[in-house]
N, C-alpha and C positions, 0 to 999 in steps of 0.2 A: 551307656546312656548319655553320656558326656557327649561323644562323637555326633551322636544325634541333633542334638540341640545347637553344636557346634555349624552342623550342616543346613540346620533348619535358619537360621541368623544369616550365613553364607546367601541361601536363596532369597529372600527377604532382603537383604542388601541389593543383591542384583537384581530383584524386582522393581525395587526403588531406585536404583541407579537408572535402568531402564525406564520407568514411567516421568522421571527428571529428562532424562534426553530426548522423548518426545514431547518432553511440554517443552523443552527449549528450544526446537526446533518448529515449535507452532508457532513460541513468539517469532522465531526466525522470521516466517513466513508472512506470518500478520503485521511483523516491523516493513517486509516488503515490499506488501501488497498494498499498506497505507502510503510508504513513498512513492509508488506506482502510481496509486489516484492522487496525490499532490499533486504528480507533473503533471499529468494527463487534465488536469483543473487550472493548471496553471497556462496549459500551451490552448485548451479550448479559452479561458480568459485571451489570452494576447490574438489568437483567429479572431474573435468577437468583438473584440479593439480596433482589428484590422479592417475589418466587415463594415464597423461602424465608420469611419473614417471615410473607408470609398464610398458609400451609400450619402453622407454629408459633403462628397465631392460634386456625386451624380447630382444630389439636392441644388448644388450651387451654381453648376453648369447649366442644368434647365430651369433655374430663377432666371439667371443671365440670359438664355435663350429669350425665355418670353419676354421678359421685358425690352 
């Protein structure tokens, strides 16, 4: 009976050892996929700086025109 129980602990450990490595591997994922959209936030920010900048250039040059 001993052996039994001994087995039944055995599986129960590797279940949960198991069910830990895929939740660490979700944070994995989810730690990566948040840094992902940081940059991707961060490079559409600086395009949209850029954008703005030329469009305040275009702005300057046809004030300067017309007048």
């Amino acid at each position: 009976m001993e052996e039994h129980v001994a087995e039944v602990v055995t599986e129960e450990k590797k279940q949960g050892s198991i069910v830990d490595a895929v939740f660490d591997i979700g944070l994995a994922w989810a730690s990566h996929g948040l840094t992902l959209a940081k940059n991707a936030l961060e490079q559409s920010g600086k395009t949209l700086e850029m954008t703005a900048k030329t469009l305040e250039r275009l702005a300057d040059e046809l004030g300067k025109k017309s007048a």
